[in-house]
C-alpha positions in Angstrom: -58.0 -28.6 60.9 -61.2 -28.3 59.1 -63.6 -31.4 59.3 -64.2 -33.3 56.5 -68.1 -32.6 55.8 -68.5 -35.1 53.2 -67.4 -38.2 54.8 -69.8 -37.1 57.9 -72.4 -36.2 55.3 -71.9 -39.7 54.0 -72.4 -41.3 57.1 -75.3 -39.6 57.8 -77.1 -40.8 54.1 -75.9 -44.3 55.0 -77.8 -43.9 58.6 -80.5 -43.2 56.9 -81.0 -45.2 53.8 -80.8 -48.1 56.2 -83.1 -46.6 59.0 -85.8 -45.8 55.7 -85.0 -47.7 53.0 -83.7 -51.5 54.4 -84.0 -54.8 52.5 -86.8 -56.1 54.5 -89.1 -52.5 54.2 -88.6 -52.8 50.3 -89.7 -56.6 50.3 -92.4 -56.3 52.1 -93.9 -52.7 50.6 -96.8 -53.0 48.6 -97.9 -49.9 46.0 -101.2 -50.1 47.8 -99.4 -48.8 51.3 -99.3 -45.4 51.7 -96.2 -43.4 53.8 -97.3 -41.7 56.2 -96.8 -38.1 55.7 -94.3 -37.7 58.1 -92.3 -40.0 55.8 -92.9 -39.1 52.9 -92.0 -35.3 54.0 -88.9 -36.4 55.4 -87.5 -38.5 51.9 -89.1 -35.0 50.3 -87.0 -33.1 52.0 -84.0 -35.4 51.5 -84.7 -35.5 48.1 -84.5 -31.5 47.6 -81.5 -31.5 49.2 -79.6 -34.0 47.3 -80.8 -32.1 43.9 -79.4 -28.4 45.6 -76.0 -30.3 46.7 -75.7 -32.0 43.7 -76.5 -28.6 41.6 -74.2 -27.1 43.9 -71.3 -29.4 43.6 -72.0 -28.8 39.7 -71.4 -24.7 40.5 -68.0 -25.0 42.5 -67.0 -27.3 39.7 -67.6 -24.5 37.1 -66.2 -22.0 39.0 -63.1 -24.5 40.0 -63.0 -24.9 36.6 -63.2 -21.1 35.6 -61.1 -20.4 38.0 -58.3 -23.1 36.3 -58.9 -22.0 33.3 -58.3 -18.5 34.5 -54.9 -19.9 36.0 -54.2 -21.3 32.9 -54.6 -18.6 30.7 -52.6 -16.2 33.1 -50.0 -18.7 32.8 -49.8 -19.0 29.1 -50.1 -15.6 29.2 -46.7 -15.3 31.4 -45.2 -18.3 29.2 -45.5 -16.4 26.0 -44.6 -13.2 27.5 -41.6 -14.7 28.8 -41.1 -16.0 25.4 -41.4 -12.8 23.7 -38.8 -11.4 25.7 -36.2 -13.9 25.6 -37.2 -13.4 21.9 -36.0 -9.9 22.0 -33.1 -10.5 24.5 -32.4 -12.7 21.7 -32.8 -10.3 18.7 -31.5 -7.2 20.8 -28.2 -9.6 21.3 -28.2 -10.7 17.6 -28.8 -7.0 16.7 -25.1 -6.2 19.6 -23.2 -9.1 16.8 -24.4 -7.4 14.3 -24.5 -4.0 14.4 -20.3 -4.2 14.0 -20.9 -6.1 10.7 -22.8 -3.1 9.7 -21.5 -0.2 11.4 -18.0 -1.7 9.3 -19.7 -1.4 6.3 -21.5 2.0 6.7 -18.0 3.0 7.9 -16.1 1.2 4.4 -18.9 2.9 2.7 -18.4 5.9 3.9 -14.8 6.0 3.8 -14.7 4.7 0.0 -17.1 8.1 -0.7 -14.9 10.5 1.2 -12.4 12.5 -0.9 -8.9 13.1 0.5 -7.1 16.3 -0.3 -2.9 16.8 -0.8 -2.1 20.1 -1.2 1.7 21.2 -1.3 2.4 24.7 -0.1 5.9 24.0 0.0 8.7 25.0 -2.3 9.9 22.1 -3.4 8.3 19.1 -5.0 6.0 16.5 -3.2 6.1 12.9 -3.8 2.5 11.1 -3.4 2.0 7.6 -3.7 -2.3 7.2 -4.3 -4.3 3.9 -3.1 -3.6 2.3 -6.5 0.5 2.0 -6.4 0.7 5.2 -8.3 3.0 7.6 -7.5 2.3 11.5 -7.8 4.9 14.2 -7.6 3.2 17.6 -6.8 5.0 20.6 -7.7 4.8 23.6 -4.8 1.2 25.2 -5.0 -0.4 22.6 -6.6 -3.0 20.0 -5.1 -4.7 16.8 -5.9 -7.8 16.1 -4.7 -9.2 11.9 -4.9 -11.6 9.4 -3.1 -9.8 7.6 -0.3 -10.5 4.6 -2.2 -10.7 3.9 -6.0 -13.4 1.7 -6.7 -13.3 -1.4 -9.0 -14.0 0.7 -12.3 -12.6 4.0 -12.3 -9.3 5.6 -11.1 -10.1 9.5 -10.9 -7.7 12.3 -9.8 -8.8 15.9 -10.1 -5.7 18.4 -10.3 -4.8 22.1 -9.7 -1.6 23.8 -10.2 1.3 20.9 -11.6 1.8 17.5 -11.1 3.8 14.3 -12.6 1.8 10.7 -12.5 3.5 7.2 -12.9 0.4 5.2 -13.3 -0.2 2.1 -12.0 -0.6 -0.4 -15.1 -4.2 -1.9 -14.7 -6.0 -2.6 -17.9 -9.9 -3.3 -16.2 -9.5 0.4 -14.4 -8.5 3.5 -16.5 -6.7 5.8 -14.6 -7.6 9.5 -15.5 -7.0 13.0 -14.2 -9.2 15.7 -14.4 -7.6 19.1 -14.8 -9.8 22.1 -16.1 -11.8 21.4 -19.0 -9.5 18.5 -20.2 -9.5 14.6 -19.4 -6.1 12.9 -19.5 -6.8 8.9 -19.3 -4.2 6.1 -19.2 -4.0 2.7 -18.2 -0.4 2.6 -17.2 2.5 5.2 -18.2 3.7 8.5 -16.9 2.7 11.9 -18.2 3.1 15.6 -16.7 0.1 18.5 -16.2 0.2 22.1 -16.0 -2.8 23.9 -15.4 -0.7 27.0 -14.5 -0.8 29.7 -16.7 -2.8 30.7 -20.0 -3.1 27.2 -21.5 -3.5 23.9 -20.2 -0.3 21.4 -21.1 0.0 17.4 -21.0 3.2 16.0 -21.4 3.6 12.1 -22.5 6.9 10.7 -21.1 5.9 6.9 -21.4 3.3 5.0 -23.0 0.3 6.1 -24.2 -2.3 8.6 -23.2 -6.1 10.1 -24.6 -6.8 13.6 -23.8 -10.5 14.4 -24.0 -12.7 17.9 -23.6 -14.8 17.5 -20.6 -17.8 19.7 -21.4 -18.2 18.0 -24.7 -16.8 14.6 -23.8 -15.6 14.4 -27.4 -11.4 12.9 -27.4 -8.9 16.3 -28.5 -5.8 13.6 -29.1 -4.5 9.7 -28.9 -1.0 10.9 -27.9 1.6 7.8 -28.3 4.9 9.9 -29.2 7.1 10.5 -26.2 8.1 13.8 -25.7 4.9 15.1 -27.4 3.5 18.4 -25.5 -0.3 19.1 -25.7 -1.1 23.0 -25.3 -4.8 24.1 -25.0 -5.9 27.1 -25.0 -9.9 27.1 -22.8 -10.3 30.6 -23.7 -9.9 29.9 -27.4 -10.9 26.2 -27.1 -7.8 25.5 -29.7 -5.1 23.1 -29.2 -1.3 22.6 -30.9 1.3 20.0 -30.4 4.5 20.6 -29.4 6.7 17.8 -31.2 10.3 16.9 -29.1 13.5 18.1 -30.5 16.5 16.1 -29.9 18.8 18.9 -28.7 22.7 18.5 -29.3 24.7 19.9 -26.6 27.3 22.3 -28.3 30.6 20.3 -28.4 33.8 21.7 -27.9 35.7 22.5 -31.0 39.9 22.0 -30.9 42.2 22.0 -33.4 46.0 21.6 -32.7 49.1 21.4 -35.1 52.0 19.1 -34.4 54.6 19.8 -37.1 52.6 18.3 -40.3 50.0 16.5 -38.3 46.5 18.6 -37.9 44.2 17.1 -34.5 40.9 18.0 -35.1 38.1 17.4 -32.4 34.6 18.2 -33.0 35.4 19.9 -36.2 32.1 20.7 -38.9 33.3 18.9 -41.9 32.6 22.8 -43.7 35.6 23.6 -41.7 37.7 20.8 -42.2 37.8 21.2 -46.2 38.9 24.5 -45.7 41.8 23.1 -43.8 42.7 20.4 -46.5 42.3 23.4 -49.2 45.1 25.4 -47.4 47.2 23.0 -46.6 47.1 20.2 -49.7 45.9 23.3 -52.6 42.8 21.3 -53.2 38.9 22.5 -54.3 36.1 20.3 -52.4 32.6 21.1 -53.1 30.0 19.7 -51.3 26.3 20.1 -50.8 26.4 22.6 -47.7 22.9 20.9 -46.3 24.2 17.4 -46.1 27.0 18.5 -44.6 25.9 21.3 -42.5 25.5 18.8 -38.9 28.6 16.9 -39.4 31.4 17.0 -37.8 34.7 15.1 -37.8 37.6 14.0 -35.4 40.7 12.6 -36.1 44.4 13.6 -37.3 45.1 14.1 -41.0 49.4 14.3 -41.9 49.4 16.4 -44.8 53.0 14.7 -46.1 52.3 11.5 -45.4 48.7 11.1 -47.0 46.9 12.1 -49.9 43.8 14.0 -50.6 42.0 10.9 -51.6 42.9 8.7 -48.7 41.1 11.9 -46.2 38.2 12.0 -48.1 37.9 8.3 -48.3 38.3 7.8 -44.8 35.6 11.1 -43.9 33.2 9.9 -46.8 33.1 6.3 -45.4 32.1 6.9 -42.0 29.2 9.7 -43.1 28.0 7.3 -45.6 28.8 9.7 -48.6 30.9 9.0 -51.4 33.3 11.5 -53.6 33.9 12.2 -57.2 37.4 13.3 -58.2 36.5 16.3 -60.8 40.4 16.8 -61.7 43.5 16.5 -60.3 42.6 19.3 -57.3 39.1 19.5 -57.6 36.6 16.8 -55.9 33.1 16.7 -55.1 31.3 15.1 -52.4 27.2 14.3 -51.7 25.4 12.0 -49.8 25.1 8.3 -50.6 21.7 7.3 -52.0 
């Protein structure tokens, strides 16, 4: 263990302030008495050393304080190091939370821009049904091509070959397909495309539907009719309408005879007054193009009713009315 150099220093100065400098010396020194010089060298000395101790003591103080503050500053240092990186621990773990927030939404970004592709190279028919509810049938060698996901404006389809579409009704979000040159927009009805072939044809089964020209972005037709056919022509940039035709399936025609009783089934009424003529004598003149699509069924007894009582009875239920001319001659029109 090291001595402790100050208290022994101190009892050394005590030693000799009381061997030099006692009570009794100070009373009873007078200014006039000089030290002798062995003295006075001695507190000379003493003197110059307790000045360099001193200024020393002042210099280990500095450097005990330079030294502290050193310490201090290296551990500041550390502390905000240590800070800085539990700081980033911190960030790089908030960065691990969120990184699946946004690696999600890159990915539903990306997803929403990615267009999906259903091509049928079957032979028969393809039923679809597209992000929206709607439902596409896709006739063989045809294909529909569409973002993964509509967005909150616009419905798109683009088509190639044949295809049916039951839209989805939505009002906010037109729904439109894209086939060639032409634009076919709804908002909720079912139509058919062709692109096959020479012209281009839209079909309107329900509802209501706008066909537009892409290039010039001008509308070619509000079709509302069902039934109605759009043909275009890109070559000839024309377009016609096909109007629906109700079509009458050909009925079978019989006629039988049970003694003075004539069935008729499906007869045209041209045909039936030729069989009153022959069998009652009688002349019926009609106008042939009100009569030309009717046709009658029923019996007719030729002894037990008259002329008249036919006509009556075939006038009535055509809505035309008939004008005896003489006693075997009668005309017959339409009602007004």
């Amino acid at each position: 263990m090291k001595p402790n150099k100050r208290r022994k220093r101190k009892r050394i100065d005590e030693a000799f302030i009381r061997e030099n400098f006692s009570d009794r010396q100070w009373q009873s020194f007078e200014s006039n008495e000089e030290l002798s010089s062995a003295k006075s060298e001695e507190m000379h000395r003493f003197v110059l050393n307790e000045i360099f101790e001193k200024q020393a003591q002042k210099q280990t103080g500095k450097i005990k304080l330079i030294q502290f503050s050193k310490f201090a500053s290296a551990a500041c240092v550390t502390v905000l190091l240590g800070f800085a990186l539990y700081l980033g621990v911190n960030n790089v773990s908030n960065q691990v939370k969120i990184n699946p927030v946004a690696k999600t939404t890159v990915q539903s970004f990306v997803a929403e821009n990615t267009w999906k592709t259903i091509n049928n190279k079957d032979q028969e028919i393809l039923n679809y049904r597209l992000p929206d509810a709607s439902l596409v049938t896709i006739y063989p060698h045809s294909s529909i091509k569409f973002k993964s996901f509509f967005n909150q404006k616009l419905r798109d389809v683009y088509l190639t070959g044949k295809a049916k579409f039951k839209v989805k009704r939505n009002t906010s979000r037109p729904f439109s397909v894209y086939s060639g040159v032409l634009k076919t927009t709804a908002l909720g009805t079912s139509f058919t495309i062709n692109t096959k072939g020479k012209n281009i044809s839209v079909k309107l089964h329900t509802g209501k539907i706008v066909v537009a020209n892409v290039k010039t972005k001008r509308p070619l037709a509000y079709i509302s009719s069902v039934g109605t056919t759009l043909m275009y022509d890109p070559n000839l940039e024309s377009a016609r309408f096909i109007r629906q035709t109700k079509l009458v399936k050909a009925l079978m025609e019989t006629i039988s005879h049970e003694g003075t009783v004539i069935n008729m089934k499906n007869i045209p009424l041209a045909k039936v007054f030729d069989l009153l003529h022959e069998a009652y004598g009688i002349k019926i003149s009609t106008d042939q193009k009100e009569i030309n699509r009717i046709t009658f069924t029923g019996k007719v007894d030729t002894v037990r009713e008259k002329p008249e009582d036919i006509l009556k009875v075939i006038c009535l239920i055509n809505n035309m009315t008939f004008t005896k001319v003489s006693e075997n001659e009668f005309f017959i029109q339409k009602s007004n």
